[in-house]
C-alpha positions as CSV (number, residue, x, y, z in Angstrom):
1,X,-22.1,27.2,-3.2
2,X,-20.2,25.7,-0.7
3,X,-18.7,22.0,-1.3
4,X,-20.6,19.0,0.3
5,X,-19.5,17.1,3.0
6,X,-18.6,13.7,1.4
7,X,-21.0,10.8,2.3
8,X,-19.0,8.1,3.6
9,X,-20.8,5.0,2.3
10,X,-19.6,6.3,-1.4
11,X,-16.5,4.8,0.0
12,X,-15.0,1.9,-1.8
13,X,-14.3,-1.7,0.8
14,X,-11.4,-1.1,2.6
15,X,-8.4,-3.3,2.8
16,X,-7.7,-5.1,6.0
17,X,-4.7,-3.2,7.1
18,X,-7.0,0.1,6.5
19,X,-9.4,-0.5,8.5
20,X,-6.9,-1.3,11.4
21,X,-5.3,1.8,10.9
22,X,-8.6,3.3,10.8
23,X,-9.7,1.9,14.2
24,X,-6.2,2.8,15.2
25,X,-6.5,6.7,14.0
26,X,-10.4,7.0,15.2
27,X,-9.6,5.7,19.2
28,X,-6.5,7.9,19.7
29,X,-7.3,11.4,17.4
30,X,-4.3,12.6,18.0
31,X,-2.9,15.8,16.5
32,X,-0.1,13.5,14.6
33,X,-0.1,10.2,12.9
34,X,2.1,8.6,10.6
35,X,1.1,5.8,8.5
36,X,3.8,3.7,6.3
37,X,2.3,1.4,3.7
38,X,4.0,-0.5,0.6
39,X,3.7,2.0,-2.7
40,X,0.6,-0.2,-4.3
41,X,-1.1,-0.5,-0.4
42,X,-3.7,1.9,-1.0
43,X,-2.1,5.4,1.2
44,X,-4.1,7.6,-0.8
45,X,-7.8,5.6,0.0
46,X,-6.7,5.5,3.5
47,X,-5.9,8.9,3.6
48,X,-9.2,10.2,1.9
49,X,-11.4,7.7,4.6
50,X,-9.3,9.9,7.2
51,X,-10.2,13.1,5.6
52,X,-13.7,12.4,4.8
53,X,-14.3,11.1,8.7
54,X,-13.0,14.2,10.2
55,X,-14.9,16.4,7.7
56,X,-18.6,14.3,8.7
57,X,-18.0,14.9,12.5
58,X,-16.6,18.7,11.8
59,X,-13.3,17.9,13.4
60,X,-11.9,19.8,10.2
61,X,-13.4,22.1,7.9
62,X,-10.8,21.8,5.5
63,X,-8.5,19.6,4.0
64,X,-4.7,20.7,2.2
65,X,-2.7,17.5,0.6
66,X,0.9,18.2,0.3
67,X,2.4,16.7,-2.8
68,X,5.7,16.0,-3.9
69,X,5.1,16.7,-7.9
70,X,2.6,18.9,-9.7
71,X,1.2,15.5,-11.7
72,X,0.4,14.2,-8.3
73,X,-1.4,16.8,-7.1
74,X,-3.8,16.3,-10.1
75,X,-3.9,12.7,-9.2
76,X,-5.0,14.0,-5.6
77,X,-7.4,15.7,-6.9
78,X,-9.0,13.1,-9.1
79,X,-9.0,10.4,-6.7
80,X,-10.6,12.8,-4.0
81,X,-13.4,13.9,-6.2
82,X,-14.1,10.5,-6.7
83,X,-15.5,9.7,-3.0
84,X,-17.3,13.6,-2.7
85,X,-13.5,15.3,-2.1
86,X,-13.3,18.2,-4.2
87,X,-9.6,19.7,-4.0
88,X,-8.2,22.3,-5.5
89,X,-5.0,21.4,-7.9
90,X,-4.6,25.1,-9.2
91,X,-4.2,27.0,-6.2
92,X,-1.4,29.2,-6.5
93,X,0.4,31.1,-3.8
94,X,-1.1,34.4,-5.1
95,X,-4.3,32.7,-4.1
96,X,-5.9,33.8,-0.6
97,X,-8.4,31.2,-0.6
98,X,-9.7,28.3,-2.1
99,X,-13.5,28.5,-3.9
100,X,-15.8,27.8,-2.0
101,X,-16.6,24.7,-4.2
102,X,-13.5,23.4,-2.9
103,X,-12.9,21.6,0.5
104,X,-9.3,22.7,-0.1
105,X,-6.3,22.5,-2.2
106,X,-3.6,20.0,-3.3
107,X,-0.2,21.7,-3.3
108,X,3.6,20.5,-3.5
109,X,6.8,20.8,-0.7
110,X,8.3,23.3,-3.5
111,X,5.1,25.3,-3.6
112,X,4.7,25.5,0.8
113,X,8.3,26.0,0.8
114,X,8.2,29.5,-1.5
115,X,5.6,30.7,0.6
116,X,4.8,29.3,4.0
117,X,3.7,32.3,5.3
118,X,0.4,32.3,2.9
119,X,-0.3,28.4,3.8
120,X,0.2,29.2,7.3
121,X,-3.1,31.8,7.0
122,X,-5.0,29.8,5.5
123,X,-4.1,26.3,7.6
124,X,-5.0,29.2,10.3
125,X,-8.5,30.3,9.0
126,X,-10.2,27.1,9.0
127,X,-10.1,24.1,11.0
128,X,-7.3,22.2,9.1
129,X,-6.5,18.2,8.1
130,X,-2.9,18.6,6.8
131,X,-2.2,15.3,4.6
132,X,1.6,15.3,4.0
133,X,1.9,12.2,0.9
134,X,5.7,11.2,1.2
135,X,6.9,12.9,4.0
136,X,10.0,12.1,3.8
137,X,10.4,15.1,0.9
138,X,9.7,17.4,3.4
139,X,13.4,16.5,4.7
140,X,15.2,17.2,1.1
141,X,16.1,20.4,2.4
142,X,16.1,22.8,4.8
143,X,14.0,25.2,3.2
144,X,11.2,22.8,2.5
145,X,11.5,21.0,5.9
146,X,11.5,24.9,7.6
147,X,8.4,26.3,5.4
148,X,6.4,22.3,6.2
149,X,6.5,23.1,9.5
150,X,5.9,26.7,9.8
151,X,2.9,26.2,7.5
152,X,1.1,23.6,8.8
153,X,1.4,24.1,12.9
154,X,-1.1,25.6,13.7
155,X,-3.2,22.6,11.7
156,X,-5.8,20.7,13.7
157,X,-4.3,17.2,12.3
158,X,-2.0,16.0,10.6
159,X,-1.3,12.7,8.8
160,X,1.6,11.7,7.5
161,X,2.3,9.3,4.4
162,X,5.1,7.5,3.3
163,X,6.1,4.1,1.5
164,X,9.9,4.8,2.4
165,X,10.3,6.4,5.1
166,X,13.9,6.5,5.6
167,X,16.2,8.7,4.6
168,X,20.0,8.9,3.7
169,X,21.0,12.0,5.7
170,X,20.4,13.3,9.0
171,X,17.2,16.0,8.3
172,X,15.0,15.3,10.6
173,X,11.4,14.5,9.0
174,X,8.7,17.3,10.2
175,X,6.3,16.1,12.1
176,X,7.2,12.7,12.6
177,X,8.1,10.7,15.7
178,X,11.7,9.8,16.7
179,X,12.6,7.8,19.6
180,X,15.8,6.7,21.2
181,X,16.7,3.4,21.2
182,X,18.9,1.3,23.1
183,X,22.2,2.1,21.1
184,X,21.2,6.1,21.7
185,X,20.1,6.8,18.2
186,X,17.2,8.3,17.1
187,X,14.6,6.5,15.1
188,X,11.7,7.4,13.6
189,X,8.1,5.6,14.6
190,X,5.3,5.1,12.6
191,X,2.0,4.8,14.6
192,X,0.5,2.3,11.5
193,X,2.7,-0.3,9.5
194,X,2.1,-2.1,6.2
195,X,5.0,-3.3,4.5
196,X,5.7,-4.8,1.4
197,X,6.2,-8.3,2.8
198,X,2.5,-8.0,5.1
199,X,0.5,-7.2,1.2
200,X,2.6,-9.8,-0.5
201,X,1.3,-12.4,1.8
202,X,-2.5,-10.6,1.4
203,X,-1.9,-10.4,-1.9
204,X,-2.2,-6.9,-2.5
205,X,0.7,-6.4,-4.4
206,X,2.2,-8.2,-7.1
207,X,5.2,-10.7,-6.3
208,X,8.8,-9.2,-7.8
209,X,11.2,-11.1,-9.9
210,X,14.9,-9.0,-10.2
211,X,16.7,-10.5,-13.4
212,X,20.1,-9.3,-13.1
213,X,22.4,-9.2,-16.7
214,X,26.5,-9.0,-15.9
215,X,28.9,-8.9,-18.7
216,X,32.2,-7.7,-19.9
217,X,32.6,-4.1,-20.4
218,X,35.6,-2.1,-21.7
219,X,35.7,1.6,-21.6
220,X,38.5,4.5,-22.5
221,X,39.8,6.6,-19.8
222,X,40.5,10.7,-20.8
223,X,44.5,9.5,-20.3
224,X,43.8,6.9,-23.6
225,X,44.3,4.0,-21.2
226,X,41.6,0.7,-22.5
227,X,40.2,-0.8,-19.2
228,X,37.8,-3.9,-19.0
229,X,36.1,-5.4,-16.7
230,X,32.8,-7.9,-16.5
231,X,30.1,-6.0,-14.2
232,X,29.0,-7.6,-10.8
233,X,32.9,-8.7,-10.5
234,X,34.1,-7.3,-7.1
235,X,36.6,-4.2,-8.0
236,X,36.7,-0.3,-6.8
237,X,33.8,1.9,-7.0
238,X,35.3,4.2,-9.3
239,X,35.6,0.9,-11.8
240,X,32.0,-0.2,-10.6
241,X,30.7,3.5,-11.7
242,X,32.6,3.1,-14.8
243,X,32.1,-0.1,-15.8
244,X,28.2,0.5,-14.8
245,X,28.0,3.7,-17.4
246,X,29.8,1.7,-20.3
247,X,26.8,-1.1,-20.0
248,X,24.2,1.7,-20.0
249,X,25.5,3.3,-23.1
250,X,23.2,3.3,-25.6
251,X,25.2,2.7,-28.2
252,X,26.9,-0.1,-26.6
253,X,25.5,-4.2,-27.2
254,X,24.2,-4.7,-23.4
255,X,21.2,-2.5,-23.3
256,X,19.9,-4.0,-26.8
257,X,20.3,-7.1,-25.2
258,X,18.6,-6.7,-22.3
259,X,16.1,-4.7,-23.8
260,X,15.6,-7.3,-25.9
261,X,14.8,-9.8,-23.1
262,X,12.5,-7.3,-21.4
263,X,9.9,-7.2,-24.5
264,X,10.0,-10.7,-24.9
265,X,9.2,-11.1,-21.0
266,X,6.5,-8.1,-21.8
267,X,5.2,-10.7,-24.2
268,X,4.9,-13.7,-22.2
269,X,3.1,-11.7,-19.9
270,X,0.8,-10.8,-22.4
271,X,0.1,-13.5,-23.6
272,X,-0.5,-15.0,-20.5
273,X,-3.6,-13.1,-18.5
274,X,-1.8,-9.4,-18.7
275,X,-2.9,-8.2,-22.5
276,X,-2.4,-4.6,-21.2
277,X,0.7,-5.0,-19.8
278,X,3.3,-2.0,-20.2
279,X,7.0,-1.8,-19.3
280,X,8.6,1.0,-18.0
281,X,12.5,2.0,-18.8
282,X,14.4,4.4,-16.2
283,X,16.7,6.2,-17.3
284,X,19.6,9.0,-16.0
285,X,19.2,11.3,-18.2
286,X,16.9,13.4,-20.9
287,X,19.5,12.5,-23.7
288,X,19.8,8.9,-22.7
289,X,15.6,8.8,-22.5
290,X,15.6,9.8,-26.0
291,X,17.8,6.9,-26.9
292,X,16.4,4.5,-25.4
293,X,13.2,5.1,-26.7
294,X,15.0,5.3,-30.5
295,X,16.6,1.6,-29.6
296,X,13.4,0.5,-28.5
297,X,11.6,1.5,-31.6
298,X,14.4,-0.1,-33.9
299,X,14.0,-3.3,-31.5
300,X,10.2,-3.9,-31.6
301,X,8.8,-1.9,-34.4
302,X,7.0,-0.1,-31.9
303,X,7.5,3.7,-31.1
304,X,7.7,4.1,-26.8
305,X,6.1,7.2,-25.0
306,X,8.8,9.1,-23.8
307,X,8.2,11.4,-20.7
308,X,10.8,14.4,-19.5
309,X,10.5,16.1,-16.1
310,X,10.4,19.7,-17.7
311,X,8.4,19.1,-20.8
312,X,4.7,20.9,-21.0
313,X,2.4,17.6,-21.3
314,X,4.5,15.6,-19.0
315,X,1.5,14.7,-16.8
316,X,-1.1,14.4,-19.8
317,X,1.6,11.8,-21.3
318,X,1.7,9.4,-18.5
319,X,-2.2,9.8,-18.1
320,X,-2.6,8.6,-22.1
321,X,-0.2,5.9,-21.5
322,X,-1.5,4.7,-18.6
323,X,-5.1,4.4,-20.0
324,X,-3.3,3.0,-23.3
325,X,-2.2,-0.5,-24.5
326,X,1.0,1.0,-25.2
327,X,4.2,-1.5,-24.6
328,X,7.0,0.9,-23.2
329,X,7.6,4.5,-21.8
330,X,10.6,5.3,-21.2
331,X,11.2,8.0,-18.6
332,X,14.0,10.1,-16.4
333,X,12.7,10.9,-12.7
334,X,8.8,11.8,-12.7
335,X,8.2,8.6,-13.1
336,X,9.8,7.2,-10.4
337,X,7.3,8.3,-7.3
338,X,3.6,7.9,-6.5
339,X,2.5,7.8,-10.4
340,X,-0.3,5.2,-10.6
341,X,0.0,3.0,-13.4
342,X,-1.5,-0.3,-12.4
343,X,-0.6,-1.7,-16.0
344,X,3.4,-1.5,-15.5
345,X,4.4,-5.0,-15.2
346,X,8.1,-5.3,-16.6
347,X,11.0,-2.5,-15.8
348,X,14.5,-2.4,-16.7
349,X,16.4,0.2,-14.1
350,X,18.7,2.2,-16.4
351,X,19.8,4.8,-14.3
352,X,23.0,5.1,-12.3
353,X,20.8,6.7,-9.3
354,X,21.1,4.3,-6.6
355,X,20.3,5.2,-2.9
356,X,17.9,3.3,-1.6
357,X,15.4,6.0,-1.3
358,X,15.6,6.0,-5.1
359,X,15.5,2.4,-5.7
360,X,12.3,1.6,-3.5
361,X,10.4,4.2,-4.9
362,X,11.5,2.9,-8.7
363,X,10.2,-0.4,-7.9
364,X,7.2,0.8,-6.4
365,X,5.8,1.5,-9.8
366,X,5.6,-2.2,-10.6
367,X,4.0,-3.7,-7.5
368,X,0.3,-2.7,-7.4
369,X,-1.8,-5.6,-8.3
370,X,-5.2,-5.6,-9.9
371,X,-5.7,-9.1,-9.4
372,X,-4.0,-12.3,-8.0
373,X,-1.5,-14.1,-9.9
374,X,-0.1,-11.0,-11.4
375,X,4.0,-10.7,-11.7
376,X,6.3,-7.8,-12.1
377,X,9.6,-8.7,-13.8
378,X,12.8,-5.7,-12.8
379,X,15.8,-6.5,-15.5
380,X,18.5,-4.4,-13.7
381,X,22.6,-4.3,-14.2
382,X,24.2,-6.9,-11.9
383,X,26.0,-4.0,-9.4
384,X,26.3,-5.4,-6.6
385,X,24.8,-2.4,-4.6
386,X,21.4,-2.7,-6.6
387,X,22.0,-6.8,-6.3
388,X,21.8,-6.0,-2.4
389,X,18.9,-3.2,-2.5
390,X,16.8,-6.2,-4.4
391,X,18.0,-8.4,-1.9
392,X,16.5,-6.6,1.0
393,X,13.7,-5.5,-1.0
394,X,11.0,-6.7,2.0
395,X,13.3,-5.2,4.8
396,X,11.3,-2.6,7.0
397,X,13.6,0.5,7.7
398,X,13.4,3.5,9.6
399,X,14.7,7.3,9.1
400,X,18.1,7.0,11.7
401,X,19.4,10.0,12.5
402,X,22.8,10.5,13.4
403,X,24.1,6.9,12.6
404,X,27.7,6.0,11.9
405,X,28.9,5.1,8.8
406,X,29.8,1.8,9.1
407,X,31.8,-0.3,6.3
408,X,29.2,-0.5,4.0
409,X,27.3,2.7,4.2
410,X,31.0,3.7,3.1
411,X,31.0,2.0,-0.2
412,X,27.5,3.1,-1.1
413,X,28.8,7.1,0.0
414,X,32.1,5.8,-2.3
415,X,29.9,4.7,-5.0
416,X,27.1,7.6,-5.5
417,X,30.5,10.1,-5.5
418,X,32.2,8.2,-8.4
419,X,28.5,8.3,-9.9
420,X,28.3,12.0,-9.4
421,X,32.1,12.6,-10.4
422,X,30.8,10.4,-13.7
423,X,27.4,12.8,-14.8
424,X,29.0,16.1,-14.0
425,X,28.0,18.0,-16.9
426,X,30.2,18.4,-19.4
427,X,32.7,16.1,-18.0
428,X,31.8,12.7,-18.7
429,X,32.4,13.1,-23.1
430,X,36.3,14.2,-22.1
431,X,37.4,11.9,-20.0
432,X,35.4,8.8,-20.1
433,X,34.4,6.7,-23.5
434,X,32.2,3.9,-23.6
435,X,33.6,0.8,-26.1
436,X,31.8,-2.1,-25.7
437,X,30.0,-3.9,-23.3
438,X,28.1,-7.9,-23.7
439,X,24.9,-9.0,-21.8
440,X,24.3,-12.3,-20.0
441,X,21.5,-13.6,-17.3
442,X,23.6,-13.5,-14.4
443,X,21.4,-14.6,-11.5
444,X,17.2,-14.0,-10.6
445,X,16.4,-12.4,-6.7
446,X,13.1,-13.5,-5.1
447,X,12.7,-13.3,-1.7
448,X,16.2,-12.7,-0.4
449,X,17.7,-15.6,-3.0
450,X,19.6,-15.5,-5.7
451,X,19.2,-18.8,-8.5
452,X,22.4,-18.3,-10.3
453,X,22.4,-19.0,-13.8
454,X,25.5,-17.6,-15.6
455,X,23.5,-17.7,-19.0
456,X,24.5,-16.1,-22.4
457,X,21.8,-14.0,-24.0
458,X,19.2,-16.0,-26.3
459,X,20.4,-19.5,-24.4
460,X,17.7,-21.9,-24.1
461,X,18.3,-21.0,-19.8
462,X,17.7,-17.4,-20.5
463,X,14.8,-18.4,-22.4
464,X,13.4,-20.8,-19.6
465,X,13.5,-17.8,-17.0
466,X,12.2,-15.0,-19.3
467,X,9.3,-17.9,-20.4
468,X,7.8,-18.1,-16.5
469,X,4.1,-18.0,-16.7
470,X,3.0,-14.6,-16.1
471,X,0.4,-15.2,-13.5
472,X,1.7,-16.7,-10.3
473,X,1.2,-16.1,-6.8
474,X,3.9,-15.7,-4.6
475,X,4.8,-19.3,-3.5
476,X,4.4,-20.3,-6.4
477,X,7.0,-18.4,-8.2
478,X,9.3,-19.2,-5.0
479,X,8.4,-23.1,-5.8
480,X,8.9,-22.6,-9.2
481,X,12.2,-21.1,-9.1
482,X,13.6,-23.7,-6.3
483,X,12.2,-26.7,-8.4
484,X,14.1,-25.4,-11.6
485,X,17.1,-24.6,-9.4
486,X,17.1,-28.0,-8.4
487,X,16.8,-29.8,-12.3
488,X,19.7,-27.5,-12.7
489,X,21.9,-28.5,-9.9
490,X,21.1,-32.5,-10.6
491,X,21.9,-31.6,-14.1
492,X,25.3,-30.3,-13.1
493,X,26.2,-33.0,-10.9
494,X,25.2,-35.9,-14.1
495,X,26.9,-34.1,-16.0
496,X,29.7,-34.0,-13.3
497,X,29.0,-37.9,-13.3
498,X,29.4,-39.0,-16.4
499,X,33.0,-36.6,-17.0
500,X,34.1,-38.7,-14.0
501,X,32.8,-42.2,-16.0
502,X,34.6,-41.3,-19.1
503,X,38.2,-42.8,-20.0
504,X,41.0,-40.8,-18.8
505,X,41.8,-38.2,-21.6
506,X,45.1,-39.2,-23.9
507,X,48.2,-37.8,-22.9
508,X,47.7,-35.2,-25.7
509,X,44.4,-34.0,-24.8
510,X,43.7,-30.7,-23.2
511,X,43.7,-30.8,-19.4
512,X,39.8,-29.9,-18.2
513,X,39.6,-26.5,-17.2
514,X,39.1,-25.0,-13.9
515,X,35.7,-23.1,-13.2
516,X,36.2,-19.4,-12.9
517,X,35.4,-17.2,-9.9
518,X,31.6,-16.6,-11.4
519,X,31.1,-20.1,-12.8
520,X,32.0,-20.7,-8.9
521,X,29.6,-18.5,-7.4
522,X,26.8,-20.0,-9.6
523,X,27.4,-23.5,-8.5
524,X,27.4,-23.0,-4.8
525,X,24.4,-20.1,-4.9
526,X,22.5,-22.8,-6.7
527,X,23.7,-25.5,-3.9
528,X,22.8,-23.4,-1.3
529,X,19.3,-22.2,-2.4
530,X,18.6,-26.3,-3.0
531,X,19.9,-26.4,0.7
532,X,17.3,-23.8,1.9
533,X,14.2,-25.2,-0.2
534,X,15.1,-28.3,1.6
535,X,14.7,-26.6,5.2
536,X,11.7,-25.0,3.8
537,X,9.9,-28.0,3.1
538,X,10.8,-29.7,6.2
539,X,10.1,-26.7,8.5
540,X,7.5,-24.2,6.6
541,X,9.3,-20.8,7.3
542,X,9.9,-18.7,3.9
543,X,13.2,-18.8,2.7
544,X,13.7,-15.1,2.8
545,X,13.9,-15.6,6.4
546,X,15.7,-18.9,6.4
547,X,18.4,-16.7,4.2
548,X,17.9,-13.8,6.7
549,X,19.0,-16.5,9.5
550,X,21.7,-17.5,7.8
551,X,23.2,-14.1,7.4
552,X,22.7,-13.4,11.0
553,X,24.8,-16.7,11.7
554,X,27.2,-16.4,9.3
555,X,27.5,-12.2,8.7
556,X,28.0,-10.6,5.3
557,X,25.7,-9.9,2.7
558,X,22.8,-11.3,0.8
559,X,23.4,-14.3,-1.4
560,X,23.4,-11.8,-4.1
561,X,26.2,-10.2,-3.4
562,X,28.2,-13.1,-1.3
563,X,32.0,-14.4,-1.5
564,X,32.9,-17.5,-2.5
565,X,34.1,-18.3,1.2
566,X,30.6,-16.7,2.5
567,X,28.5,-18.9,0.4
568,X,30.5,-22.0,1.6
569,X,29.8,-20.6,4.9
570,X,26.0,-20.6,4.9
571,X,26.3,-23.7,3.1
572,X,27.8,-25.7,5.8
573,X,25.6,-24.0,8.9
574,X,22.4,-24.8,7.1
575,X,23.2,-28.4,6.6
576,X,23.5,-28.5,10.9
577,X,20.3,-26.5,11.5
């Protein structure tokens, strides 16, 4: 029996930004489309409405989605069959056909890249909607990029899906747009555009808080030399890769600590609205996964769900977790793309992977909302390379191909070589040795600012970050984080007072000591973030873009990441705006 066409009033509401796209898709029909939307948007929905359109008017008579992993494909499926889709997860390449039961089939790049031949029949056989979901995999290689666009040519449509859809290399994205600009690169163009800023303000995904732990970490080199150094401190990237692997150890004090923090903030939220909420730990490796999982059951009493890339069950364990009350899974890679798990709230990014391809899709996983007023909390190791990705989390980019490396696109190529040189197999155990490492609350990101707090773990300031009510819309966690940066400031400067009001100190005494480089940093990221609330009450624009404006005035990076000298920069140029 041959499958039904899908009736389109089953369809759920959709979102504002779906319907435009909608309109958008419907006037112009045009072989090609490319839609980018926020992980947590709602690409799949939109993509189904596309699907089941074409099939009502018999533009298409079939419909292949293109995956990246095999557990989405049976996510695909499932979320198609529940608006009249049916799609076939199980197709092989042996296959010919589909049933007829089936509209089509859901099938990964690796799968269309083994055999594009036999996709390129059956796209040919039947009118064809090609939906490629995160198109940007179809660029990971050649042979993949190749076998995408031999398959799928001779397809009626195609729409394209991404949440990220930039890449760090020059392979040109099948299928999708590029256009010169006025420097003579090429850029890619989307023809539809929801970004993570646009469903913030609509309130479709959940507002992100980025707790960042520093610390001192000492390490052995394979030559028996003893280095330390306290992580987010500027230094090489060799040291940064180094001293970034010592506070991931497991064995070491820092993740304990920071693992620690993360269930109690898993708690709050709890307790506050979220009863289901889960956190989610990402780690580098299967051995590391493992124990992580161990140190989180000795923490908590609890066991965590562990899931591994190549184990059998991977994709039933995420399902039983997801539908679980479960507090923490703990997880290497499959994890980290287009799995739907609405409950993850809280995260701790314990993985030295850190391209910015990487990184967005990671915190994808925490930002789809079920209803307003929920909050996702990151806890993440203060590099200054992931302190700038968080940063720039709302930034819109674009896949450039053929740009020069400029300084800093030279320190992050720097950096993911001393990571690689660091997890080459074998290698790390003989000439690298984790000894110890210490956690503190170095700063919180939201919106483009850092609110410094230099605070030792278990400190009533840790505490007063870690205790933020759980459900709070977006200005409101950017108002609550000003106003408590504020008490802090004044609370520095009475303190500051009353030093000054004392009697001088007896010749004997100790001399007050200077503050260090970091203690530094605090003070003036603190004064400057006062500074901006201060313009944003008097003038109404966001202090992400107030910060962006002063970064375009002043150069360098985000707050996160400044110099001392920078900071006094932007101080002094937003004081004359």
């Amino acid at each position: 029996m041959a499958a039904r066409t899908p009736a389109l009033e089953t369809f759920p509401p959709l979102r504002a930004w779906q319907r435009k796209a909608l309109v958008e898709y419907l006037r112009r029909r045009t072989e090609d489309f490319t839609a980018v939307a926020t992980p947590g948007a709602g690409k799949t929905t939109f993509a189904l409405r596309i699907a089941a359109e074409l099939l009502a008017d018999g533009t298409v008579e079939a419909v292949t989605v293109v995956a990246p992993t095999e557990h989405l494909k049976t996510q695909w499926a499932q979320s198609a069959a529940r608006v009249g889709i049916q799609l076939d997860a199980a197709f092989r390449n042996a296959d010919l056909h589909s049933s007829a039961d089936f509209h089509g089939a859901v099938v990964t790049y690796a799968q269309v890249g083994m055999a594009p031949q036999v996709h390129r029949r059956r796209t040919m056989t039947r009118r064809t909607l090609v939906i490629l979901d995160e198109i940007h995999h179809a660029g990971d290689s050649r042979t993949w990029g190749d076998g995408v666009k031999a398959a799928f040519e001779p397809a009626v449509r195609r729409l394209m899906l991404t949440g990220t859809p930039f890449r760090s290399d020059d392979n040109p994205i099948p299928f999708v747009t590029y256009e010169r600009g006025g420097d003579g690169l090429l850029r890619s163009r989307a023809d539809a555009v929801y970004g993570y800023a646009d469903a913030l303000r609509d309130n479709v995904v959940r507002p992100v808080l980025f707790l960042a732990y520093s610390g001192e970490t000492r390490w052995r080199t394979n030559a028996g030399d003893e280095l330390a150094a306290r992580l987010g401190e500027p230094m090489t990237q060799d040291l940064v890769a180094q001293a970034w692997r010592t506070a991931l150890d497991p064995a070491g004090d820092w993740m304990p600590q920071v693992l620690r923090a993360a269930d109690a903030r898993l708690t709050v939220l709890r307790n506050a609205g979220m009863p289901d909420a889960g956190g989610l730990i990402i780690a580098s490796d299967q051995q590391t996964a493992r124990s992580y999982a161990k140190l989180i059951e000795r923490l908590t009493g609890e066991k965590a769900a562990v899931v591994l890339s190549d184990d059998q069950g991977a994709s039933a364990r995420i399902a039983t977790f997801a539908a679980s009350e479960q507090r923490w899974l703990v997880a290497v890679r499959m994890v980290s793309e287009g799995v739907d798990i609405p409950r993850l709230a809280v995260g701790v990014y314990a993985t030295s992977a850190s391209t910015p391809l990487y990184f967005a899709q990671a915190i994808g996983r925490f930002v789809r909302a079920r209803r307003p007023g929920e909050t996702a909390s990151v806890f993440l190791p203060s590099v200054p390379h992931l302190l700038g990705l968080a940063s720039e989390m709302e930034a819109e980019r674009d896949h450039v191909l053929g740009k020069p490396k400029d300084r800093e696109g030279f320190d992050d190529d720097l950096l993911e070589r001393a990571q690689r040189d660091d997890q080459a197999s074998g290698e790390l155990e003989k000439r690298f040795a984790a000894l110890s490492a210490t956690a503190e609350l170095d700063q919180v990101i939201f919106d483009g600012a850092s609110f410094g707090t230099a605070a030792q773990a278990g400190t009533p300031e840790e505490e007063e970050y870690l205790g933020l009510p759980g459900l709070l819309t977006a200005d409101q966690v950017s108002l609550l984080l000003t106003k408590r940066q504020a008490e802090q400031l004044a609370a520095q400067r009475r303190r500051a007072a009353e030093r000054a009001a004392e009697p001088a100190p007896a010749a004997t005494a100790a001399p007050p000591q200077p503050m260090s480089a970091a203690q530094r940093r605090v003070a003036l990221r603190r004064q400057l973030n006062a500074l901006v609330a201060a313009r944003h009450h008097r003038t109404g624009l966001p202090h992400g873009k107030i910060h962006a404006e002063l970064r375009r005035l002043c150069g360098g990076p985000p707050s996160a990441q400044a110099t001392i000298e920078q900071l006094e920069e932007r101080i002094a140029t937003v004081q004359t705006l």
